[in-house]
TIDO-337495 format. One record per residue (C-alpha): x, y negated, z negated. Coordinates in Angstrom, 3 decimals. Example, Ala and Ser with C-alpha at 12.3 -4.5 7.8 and 13.67 -1.06 7.14 Angstrom:
<atom <12.300,4.500,-7.800>>,
<atom <13.670,1.060,-7.140>>,
END
This chain:
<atom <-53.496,36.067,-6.259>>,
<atom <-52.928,33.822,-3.190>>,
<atom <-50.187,31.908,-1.504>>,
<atom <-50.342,28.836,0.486>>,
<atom <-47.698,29.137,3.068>>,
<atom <-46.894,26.080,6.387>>,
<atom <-49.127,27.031,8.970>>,
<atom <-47.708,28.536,12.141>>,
<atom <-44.093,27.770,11.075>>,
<atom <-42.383,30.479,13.017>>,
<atom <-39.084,31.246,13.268>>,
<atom <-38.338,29.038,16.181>>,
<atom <-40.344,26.044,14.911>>,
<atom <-38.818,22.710,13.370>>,
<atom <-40.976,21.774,11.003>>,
<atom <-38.747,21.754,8.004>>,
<atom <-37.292,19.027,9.415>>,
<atom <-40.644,16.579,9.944>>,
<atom <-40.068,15.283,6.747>>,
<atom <-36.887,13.327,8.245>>,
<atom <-39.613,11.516,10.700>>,
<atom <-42.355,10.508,8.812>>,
<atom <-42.880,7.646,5.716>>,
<atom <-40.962,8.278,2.659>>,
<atom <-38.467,10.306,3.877>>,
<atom <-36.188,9.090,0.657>>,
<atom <-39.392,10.722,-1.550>>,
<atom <-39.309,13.993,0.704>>,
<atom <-35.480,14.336,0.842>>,
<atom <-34.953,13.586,-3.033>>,
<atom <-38.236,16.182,-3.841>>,
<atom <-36.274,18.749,-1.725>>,
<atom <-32.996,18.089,-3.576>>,
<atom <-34.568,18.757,-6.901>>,
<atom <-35.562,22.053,-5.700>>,
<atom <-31.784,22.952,-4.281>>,
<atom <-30.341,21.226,-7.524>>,
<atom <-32.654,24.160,-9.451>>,
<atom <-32.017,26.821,-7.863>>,
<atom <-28.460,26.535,-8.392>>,
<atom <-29.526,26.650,-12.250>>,
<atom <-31.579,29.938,-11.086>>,
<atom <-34.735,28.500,-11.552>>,
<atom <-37.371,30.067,-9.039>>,
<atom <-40.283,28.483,-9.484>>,
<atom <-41.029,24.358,-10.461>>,
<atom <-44.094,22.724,-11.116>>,
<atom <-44.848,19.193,-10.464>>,
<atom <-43.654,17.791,-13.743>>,
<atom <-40.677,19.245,-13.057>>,
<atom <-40.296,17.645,-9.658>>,
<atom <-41.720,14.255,-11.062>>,
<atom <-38.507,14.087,-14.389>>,
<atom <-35.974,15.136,-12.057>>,
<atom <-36.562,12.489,-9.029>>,
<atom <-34.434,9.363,-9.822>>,
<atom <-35.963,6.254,-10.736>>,
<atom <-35.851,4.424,-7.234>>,
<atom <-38.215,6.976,-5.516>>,
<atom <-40.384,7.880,-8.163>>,
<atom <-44.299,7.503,-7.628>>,
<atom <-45.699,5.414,-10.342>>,
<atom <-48.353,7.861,-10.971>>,
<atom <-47.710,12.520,-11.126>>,
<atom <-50.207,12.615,-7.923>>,
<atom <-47.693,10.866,-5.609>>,
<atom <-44.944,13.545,-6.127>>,
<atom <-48.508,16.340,-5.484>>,
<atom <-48.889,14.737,-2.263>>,
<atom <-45.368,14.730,-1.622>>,
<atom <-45.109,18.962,-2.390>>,
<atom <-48.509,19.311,-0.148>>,
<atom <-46.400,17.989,2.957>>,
<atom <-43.651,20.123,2.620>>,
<atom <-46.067,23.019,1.859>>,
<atom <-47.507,22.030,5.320>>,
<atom <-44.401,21.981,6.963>>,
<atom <-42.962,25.169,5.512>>,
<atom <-40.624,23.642,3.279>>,
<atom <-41.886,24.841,0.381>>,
<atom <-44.160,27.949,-0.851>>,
<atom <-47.148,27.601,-3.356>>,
<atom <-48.338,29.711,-5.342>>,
<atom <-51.597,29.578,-8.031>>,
<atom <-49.966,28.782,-11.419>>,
<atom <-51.726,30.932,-14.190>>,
<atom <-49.327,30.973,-16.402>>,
<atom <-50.974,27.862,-18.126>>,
<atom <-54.749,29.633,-17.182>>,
<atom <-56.616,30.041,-20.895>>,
<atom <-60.182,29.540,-19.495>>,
<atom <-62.417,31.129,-16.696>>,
<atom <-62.543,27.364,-15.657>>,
<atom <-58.904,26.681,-15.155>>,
<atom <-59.061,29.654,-12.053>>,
<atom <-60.677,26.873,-9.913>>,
<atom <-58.612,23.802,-10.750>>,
<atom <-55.614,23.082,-8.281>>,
<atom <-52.696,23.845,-10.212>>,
<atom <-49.849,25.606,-8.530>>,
<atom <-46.280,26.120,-8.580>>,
<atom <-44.124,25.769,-5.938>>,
<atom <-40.652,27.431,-4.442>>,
<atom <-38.344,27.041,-1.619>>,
<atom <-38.786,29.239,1.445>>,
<atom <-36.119,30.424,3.740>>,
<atom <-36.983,28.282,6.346>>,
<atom <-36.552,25.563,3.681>>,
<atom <-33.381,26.592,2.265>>,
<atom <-32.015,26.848,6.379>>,
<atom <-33.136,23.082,6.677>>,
<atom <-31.515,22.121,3.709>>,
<atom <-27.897,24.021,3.757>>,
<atom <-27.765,21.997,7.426>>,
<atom <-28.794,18.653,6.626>>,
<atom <-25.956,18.820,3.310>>,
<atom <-23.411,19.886,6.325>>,
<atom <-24.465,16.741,8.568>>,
<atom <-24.253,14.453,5.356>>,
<atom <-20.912,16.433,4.635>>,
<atom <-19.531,15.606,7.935>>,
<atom <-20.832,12.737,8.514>>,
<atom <-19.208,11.463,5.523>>,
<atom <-16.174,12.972,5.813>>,
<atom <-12.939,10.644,5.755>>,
<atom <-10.258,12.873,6.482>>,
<atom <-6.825,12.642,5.714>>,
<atom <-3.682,13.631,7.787>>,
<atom <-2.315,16.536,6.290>>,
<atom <1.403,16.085,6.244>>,
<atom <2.095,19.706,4.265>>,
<atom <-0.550,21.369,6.810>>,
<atom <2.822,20.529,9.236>>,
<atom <5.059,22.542,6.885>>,
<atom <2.888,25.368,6.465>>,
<atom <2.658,25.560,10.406>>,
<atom <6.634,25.811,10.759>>,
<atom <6.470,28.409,7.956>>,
<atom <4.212,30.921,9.825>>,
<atom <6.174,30.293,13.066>>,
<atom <9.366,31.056,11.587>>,
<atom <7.250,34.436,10.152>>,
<atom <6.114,34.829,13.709>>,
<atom <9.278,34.761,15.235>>,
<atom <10.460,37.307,12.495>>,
<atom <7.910,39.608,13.986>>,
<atom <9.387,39.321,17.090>>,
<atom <12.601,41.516,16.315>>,
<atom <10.569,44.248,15.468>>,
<atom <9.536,46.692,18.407>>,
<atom <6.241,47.193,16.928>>,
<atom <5.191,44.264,14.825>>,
<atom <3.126,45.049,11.921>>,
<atom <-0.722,44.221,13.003>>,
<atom <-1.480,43.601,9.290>>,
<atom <1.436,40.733,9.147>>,
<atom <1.065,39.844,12.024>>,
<atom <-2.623,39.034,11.891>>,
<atom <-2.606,37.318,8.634>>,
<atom <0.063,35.316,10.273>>,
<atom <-1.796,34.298,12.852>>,
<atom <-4.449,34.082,10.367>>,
<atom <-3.153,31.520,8.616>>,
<atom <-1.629,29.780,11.121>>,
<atom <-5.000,29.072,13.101>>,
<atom <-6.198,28.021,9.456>>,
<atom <-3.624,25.633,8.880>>,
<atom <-3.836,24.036,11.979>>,
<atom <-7.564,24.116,12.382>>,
<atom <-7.581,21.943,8.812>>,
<atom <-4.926,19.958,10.438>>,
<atom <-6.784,19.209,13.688>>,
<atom <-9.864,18.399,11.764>>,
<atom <-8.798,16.045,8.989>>,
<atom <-6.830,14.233,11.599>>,
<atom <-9.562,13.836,13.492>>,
<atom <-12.010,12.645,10.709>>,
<atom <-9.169,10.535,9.501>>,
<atom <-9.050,8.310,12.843>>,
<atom <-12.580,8.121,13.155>>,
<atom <-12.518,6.629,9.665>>,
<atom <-9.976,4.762,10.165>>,
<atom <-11.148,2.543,13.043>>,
<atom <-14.650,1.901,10.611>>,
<atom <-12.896,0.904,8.276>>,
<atom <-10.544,-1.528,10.719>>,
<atom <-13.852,-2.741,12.247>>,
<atom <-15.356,-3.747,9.263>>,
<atom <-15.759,-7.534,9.441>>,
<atom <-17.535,-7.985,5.609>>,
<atom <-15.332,-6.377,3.754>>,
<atom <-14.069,-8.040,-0.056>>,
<atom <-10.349,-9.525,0.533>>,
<atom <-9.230,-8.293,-1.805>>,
<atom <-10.338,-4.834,-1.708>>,
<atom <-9.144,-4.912,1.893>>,
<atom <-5.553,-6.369,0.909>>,
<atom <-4.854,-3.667,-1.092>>,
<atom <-6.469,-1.143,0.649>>,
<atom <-3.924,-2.059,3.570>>,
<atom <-0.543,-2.348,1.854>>,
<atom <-1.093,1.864,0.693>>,
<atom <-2.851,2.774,4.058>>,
<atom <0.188,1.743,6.098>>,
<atom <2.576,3.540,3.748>>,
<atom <0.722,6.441,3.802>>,
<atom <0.530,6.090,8.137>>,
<atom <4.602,5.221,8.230>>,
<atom <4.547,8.225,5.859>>,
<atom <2.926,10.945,8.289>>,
<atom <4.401,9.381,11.578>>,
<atom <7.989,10.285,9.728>>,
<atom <6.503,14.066,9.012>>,
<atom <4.835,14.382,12.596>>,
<atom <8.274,13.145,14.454>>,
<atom <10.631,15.516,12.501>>,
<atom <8.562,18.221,11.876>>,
<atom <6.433,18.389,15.282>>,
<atom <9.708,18.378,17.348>>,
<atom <10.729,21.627,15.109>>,
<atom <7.143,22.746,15.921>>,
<atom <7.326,22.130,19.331>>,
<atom <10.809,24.333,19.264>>,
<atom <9.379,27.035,17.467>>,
<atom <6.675,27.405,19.940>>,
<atom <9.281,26.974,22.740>>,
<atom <11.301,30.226,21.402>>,
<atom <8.244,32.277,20.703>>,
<atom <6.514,32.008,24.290>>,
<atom <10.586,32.416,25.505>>,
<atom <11.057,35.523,23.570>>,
<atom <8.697,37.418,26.041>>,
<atom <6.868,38.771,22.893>>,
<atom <3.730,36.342,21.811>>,
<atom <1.436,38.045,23.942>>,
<atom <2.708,41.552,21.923>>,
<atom <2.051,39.613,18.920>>,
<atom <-1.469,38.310,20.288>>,
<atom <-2.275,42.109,20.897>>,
<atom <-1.194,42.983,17.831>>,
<atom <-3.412,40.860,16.039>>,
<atom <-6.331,41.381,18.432>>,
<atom <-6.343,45.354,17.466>>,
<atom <-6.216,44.477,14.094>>,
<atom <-9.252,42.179,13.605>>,
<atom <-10.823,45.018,16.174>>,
<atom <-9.868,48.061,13.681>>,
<atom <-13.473,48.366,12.346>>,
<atom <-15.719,48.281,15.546>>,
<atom <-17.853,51.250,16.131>>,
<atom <-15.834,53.385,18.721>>,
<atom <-17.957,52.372,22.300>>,
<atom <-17.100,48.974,21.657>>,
<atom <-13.485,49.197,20.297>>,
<atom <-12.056,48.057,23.979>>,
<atom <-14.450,45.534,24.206>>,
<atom <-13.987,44.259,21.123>>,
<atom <-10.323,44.265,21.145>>,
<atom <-10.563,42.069,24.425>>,
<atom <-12.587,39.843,22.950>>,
<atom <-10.251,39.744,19.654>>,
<atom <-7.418,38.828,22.149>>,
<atom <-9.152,36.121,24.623>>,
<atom <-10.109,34.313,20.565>>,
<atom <-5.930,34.472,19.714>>,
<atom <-4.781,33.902,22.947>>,
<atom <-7.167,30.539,23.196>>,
<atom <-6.385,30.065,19.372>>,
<atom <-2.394,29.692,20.856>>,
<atom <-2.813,27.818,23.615>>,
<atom <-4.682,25.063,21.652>>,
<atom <-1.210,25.259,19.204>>,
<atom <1.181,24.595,22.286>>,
<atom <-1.259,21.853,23.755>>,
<atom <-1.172,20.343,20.611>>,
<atom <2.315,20.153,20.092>>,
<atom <3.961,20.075,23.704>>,
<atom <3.110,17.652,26.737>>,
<atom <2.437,20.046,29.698>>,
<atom <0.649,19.795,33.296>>,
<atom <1.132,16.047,33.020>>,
<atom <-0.832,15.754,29.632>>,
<atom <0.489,14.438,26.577>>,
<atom <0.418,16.202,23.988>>,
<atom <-2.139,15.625,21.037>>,
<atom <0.487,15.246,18.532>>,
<atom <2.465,11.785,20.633>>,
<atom <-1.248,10.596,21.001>>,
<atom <-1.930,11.009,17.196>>,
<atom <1.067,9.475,17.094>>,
<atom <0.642,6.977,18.919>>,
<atom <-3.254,6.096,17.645>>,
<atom <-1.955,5.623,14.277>>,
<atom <1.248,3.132,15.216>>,
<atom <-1.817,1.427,16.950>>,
<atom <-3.520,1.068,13.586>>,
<atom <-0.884,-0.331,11.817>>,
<atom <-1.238,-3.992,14.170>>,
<atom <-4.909,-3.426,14.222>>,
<atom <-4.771,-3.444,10.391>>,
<atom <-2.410,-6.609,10.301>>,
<atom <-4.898,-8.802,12.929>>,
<atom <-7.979,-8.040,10.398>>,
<atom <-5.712,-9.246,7.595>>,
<atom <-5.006,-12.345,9.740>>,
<atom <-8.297,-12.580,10.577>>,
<atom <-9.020,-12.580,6.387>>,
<atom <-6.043,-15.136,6.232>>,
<atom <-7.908,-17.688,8.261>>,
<atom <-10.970,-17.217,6.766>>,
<atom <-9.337,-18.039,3.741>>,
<atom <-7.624,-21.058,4.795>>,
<atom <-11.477,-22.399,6.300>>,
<atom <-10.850,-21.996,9.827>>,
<atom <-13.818,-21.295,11.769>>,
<atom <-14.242,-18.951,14.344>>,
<atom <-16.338,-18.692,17.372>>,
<atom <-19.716,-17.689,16.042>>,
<atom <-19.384,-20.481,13.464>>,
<atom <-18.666,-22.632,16.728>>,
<atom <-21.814,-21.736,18.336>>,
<atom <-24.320,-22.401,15.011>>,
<atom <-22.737,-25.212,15.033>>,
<atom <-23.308,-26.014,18.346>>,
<atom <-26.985,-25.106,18.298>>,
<atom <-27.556,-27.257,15.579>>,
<atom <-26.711,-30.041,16.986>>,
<atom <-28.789,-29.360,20.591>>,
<atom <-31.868,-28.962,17.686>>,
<atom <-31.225,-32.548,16.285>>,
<atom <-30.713,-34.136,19.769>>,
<atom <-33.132,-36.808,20.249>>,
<atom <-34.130,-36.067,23.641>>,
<atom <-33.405,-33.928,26.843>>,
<atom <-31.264,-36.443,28.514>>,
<atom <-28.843,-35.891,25.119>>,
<atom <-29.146,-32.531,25.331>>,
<atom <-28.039,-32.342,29.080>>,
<atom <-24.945,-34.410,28.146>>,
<atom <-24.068,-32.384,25.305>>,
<atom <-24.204,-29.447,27.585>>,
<atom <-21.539,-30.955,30.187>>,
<atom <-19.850,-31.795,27.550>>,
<atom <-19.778,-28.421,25.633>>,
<atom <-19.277,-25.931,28.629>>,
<atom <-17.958,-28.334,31.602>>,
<atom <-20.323,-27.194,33.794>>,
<atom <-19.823,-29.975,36.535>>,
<atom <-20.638,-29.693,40.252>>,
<atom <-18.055,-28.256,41.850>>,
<atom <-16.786,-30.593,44.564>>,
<atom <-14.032,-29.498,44.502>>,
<atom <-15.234,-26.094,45.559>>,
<atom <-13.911,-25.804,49.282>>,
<atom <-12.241,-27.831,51.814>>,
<atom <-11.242,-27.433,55.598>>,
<atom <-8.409,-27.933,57.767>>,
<atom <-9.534,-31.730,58.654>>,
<atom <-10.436,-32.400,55.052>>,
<atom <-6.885,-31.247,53.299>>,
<atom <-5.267,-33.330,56.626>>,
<atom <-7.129,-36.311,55.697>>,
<atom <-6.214,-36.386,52.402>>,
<atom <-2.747,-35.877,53.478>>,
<atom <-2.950,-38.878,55.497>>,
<atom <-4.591,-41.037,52.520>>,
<atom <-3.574,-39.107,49.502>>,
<atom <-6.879,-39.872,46.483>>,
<atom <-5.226,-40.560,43.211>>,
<atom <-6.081,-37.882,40.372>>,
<atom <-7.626,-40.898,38.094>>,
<atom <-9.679,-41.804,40.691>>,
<atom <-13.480,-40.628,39.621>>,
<atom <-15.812,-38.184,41.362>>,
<atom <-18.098,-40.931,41.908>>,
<atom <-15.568,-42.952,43.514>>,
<atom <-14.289,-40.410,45.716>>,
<atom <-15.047,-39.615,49.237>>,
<atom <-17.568,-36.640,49.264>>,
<atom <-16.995,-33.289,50.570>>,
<atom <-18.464,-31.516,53.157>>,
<atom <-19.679,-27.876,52.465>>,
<atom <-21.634,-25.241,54.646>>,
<atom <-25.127,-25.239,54.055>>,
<atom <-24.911,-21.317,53.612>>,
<atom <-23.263,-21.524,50.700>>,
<atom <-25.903,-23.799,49.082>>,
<atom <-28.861,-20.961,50.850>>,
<atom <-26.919,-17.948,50.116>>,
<atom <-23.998,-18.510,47.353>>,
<atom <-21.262,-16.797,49.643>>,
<atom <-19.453,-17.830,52.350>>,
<atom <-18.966,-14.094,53.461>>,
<atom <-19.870,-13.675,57.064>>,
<atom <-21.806,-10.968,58.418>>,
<atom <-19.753,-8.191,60.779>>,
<atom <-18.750,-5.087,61.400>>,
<atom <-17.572,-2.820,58.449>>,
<atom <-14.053,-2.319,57.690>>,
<atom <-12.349,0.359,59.217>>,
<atom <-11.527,3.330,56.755>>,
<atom <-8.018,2.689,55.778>>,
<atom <-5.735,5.810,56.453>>,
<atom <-3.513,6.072,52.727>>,
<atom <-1.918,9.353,53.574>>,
<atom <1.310,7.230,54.024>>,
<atom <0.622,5.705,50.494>>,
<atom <0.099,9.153,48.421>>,
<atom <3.734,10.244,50.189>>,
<atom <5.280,7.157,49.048>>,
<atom <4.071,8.114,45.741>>,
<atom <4.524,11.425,45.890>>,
<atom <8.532,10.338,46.625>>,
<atom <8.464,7.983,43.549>>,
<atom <7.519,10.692,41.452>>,
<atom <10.026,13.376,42.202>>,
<atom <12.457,10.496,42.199>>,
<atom <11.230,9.644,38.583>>,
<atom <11.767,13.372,37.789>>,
<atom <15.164,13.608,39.158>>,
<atom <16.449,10.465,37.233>>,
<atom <14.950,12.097,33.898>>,
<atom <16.762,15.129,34.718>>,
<atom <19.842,13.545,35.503>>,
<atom <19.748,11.125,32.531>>,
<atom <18.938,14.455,30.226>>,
<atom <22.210,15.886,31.783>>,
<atom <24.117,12.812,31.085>>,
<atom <23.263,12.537,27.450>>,
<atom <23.812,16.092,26.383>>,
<atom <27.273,16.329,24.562>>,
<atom <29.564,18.824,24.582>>,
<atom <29.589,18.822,20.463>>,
<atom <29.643,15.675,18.083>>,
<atom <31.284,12.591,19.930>>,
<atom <31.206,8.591,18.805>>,
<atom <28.858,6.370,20.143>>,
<atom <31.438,4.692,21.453>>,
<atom <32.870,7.532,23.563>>,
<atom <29.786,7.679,25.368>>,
<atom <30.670,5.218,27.715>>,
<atom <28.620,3.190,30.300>>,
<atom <24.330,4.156,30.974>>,
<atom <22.093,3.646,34.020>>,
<atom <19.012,2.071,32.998>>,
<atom <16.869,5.635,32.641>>,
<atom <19.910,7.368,30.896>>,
<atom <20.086,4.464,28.574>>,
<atom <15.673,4.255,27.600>>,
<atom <15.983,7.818,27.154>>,
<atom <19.189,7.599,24.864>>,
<atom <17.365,4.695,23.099>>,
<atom <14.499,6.675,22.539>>,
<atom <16.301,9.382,21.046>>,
<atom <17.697,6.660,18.673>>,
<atom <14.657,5.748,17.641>>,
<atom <13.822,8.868,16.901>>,
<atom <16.682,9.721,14.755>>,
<atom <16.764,6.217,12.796>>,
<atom <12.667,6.385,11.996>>,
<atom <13.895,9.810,9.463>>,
<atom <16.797,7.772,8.201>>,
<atom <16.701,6.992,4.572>>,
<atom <18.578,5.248,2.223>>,
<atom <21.730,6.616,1.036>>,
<atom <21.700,9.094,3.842>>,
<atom <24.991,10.168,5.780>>,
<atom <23.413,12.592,8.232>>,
<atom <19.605,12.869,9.924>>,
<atom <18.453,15.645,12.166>>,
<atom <15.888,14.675,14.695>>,
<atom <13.800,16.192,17.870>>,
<atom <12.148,15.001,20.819>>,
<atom <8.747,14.832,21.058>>,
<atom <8.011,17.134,23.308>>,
<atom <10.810,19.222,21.736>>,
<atom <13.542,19.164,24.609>>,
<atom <16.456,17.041,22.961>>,
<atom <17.642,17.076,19.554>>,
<atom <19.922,14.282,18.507>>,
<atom <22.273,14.673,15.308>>,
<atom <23.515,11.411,13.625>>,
<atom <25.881,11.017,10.903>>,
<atom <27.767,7.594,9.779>>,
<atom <31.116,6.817,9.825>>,
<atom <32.841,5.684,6.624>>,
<atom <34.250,2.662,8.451>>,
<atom <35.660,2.182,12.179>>,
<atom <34.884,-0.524,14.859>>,
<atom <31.309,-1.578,15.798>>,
<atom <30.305,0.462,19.266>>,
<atom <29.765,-1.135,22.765>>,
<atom <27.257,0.802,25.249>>,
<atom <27.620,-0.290,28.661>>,
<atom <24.403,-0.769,30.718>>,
<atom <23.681,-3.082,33.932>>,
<atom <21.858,-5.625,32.117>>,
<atom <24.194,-6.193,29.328>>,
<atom <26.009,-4.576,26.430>>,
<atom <24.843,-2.569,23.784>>,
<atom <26.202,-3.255,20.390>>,
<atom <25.927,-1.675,16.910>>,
<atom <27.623,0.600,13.955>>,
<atom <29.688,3.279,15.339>>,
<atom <28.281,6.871,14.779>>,
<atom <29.179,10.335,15.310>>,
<atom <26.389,11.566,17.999>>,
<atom <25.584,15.127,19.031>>,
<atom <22.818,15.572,22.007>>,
<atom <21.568,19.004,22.419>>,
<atom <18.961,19.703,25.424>>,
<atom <16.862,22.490,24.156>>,
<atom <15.452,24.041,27.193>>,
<atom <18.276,25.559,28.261>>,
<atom <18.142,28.243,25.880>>,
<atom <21.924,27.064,24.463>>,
<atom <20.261,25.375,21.468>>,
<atom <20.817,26.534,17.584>>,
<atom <18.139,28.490,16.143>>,
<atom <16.153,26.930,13.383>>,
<atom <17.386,28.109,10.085>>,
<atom <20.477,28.805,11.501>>,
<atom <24.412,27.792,11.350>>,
<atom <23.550,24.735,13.397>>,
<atom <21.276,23.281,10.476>>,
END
């Protein structure tokens, strides 16, 4: 018995993939599915009947010797494996007639697994994970447990950290997915109205939704993280972990293999605190999520206006220019079609283009009404380089290089200014316990955007019937605490541009980095 196998499809050929290059790809990718879709059903083997009732009806060869052809490729390419098919053999005549069955080979079965993760991926819409968030404060706090123990447990603490780089892997990823879907779907210019309409009203209450979840939650993140690397005891943790995953190497390669173990957790954290906390100048991932999917919420509302004026027959520019070339087709002649340009684009000569020292005194001295017309007027006189050359620029020695030393100090200066007003404004909010708003008196201008910012903050968790929020920076410095007053007079802010007015509210400011703040979980809460 023989076997017809691809020809010189080694191990570090492509080959298995030539069917994605060629003519009827759709027929090769749909013949190849049929043989996956089987062997999931643990079916080995498949002859070309089989292949021909389970391809669906928009690929199908008219006639059984299409899909033959078809298997014959991929048999060439390595794809598939065929072997003679005696099974149906009841004659010394059927041994020579070209009847085989055919099989998936390995390199087949590679090609196949990747092409369904491309499709996966490339299909893949995402979603932001807004309990991924919760899980991620639930194996910090189990983290920081850890941390009171002299020697953490490397089985806890590795599925900790096990779960955590899970969690925030799948949160990573399906944001990322998300946004990328997101902005094809915001881009879409065909889309049905009314599809679109109501895909929009539940797509912005599910964004408002997650920006709520990602202010509160990644400020307590950002804290968490914040006590962990200020405990002194993440890198015990890391090492912990490291040995752990390490416990089964072969003995000459336990060090190595524990250094390696601790380089993968010790990246695995720093990608958590970059993702969560601005540092070395860089925002951090979470503000820019952030702030990508505020963005999408006026991107969203300009395509609906965009729908809105289709609707009310508006055209827009395209529609201008068909417009417009229709009518340079049905001009009678070029002279029409010259006019029609000036007319369309105002593309006049431009006399108007220069003028000298005598020229503006003359017209001083005999001012030229704006009615009068161009042909009327007195002409202008304009180098003849500019008509040769298009420039005016005369020819000379290059610029000297300009010395900016002085420049980068000045903004060097502006920059630890900037710093030392944040600082300052930080120390001027923090309050010693809860005060009223209006106790806190009058604001510079930084003091006051960061105090409004904080504000913001607090109000965007505030929901009805609620009588006391809890809310962090974003880069998890400051946490404010609001709560309403039954009644009272309205507060006044004091700033240099004006007065701030609203209800009165008791306010607590707490700067976190000082190491003063309440623990999570804790009284405070």
């Amino acid at each position: 018995m023989t076997s017809t196998t691809a020809p010189g499809s080694g191990p570090d050929g492509f080959s298995p993939f030539a069917h994605l290059t060629v003519q009827n790809t759709a027929l090769y990718r749909q013949v190849m599915r049929a043989f996956v879709m089987a062997k999931e059903h643990f079916a080995v083997h498949l002859r070309p009947e089989d292949v021909y009732a389970a391809l669906p009806g928009e690929v199908r060869p008219s006639e059984l010797d299409g899909v033959v052809k078809a298997l014959d490729k991929l048999v060439e390419w390595g794809n598939l494996r065929a072997d003679p098919d005696t099974g149906r053999v009841s004659a010394v005549e059927d041994f020579y007639r070209k009847r085989f069955i055919y099989q998936l080979t390995r390199a087949g079965e590679a090609a196949e697994e990747a092409l369904a993760a491309y499709d996966e991926a490339l299909g893949r819409r995402g979603a932001l994970q807004a309990i991924a968030l919760h899980d991620i404060v639930t194996q910090l706090r189990a983290l920081l447990v850890l941390t009171a123990d002299e020697q953490p447990d490397p089985g806890k603490t590795y599925l900790a950290f096990d779960a955590l780089a899970s969690r925030f892997a799948a949160l990573a990823d399906n944001a990322r997915a998300f946004m990328s879907s997101l902005q094809r779907t915001i881009d879409l210019h065909e889309v049905e109205e009314a599809v679109f309409l109501a895909y929009k009203d539940r797509l912005i209450q599910y964004l408002e939704r997650f920006i709520q979840d990602l202010i509160t939650l990644g400020g307590r993140i950002a804290q968490l993280i914040l006590e962990l690397e200020g405990s002194g005891r993440i890198e015990v943790l890391l090492r912990a972990a490291a040995g752990r995953e390490a416990v089964d190497a072969a003995p000459e390669d336990a060090e190595p293999a524990a250094q390696k173990a601790y380089a993968h957790w010790a990246g695995r954290w720093d990608g958590l605190a970059v993702w969560f906390l601005s540092r070395n100048g860089r925002e951090s991932q979470a503000r820019l999520l952030r702030g990508r999917a505020l963005g999408a919420i006026p991107q969203m509302l300009a395509v609906v206006r965009v729908l809105g004026e289709r609707r009310a027959g508006r055209s827009d520019r395209s529609a201008d220019f068909r417009t417009l070339a229709r009518w340079f087709a049905e001009a009678p002649d070029d002279a029409s079609r010259h006019q029609l340009w000036r007319a369309a684009f105002g593309l006049h000569p431009a006399r108007h283009l220069t003028a000298d020292a005598d020229t503006l005194a003359a017209r001083l001295a005999a001012p030229v009404p704006a009615a009068t017309p161009w042909a009327a007027a007195e002409p202008l006189r304009i180098s003849p380089q500019l008509r040769r050359t298009g420039s005016y620029e005369r020819r000379g020695k290059p610029r000297k290089v300009e010395d900016r030393q002085e420049r980068r100090r000045h903004l060097a200066e502006v920059a630890a200014k900037q710093v030392a007003e944040t600082a300052a404004a930080r120390d001027r909010l923090v309050t010693d316990g809860a005060v009223r708003l209006s106790e806190l008196g009058e604001l510079d201008p930084v003091s006051f955007g960061l105090f409004l910012q904080l504000l913001g903050d607090a109000l965007a968790t505030w929901r009805p019937g609620m009588r006391h929020t809890v809310a962090t920076s974003n880069d998890g410095s400051m946490e404010i605490r609001l709560s309403a007053l039954a009644e009272g007079p309205a507060a006044e802010i004091s700033t240099p541009s004006g007065t701030f007015h609203g209800p009165d509210h008791l306010i607590e400011i707490v700067d976190l980095t000082d190491g003063d703040g309440p623990m999570y979980g804790g009284s405070g809460r």
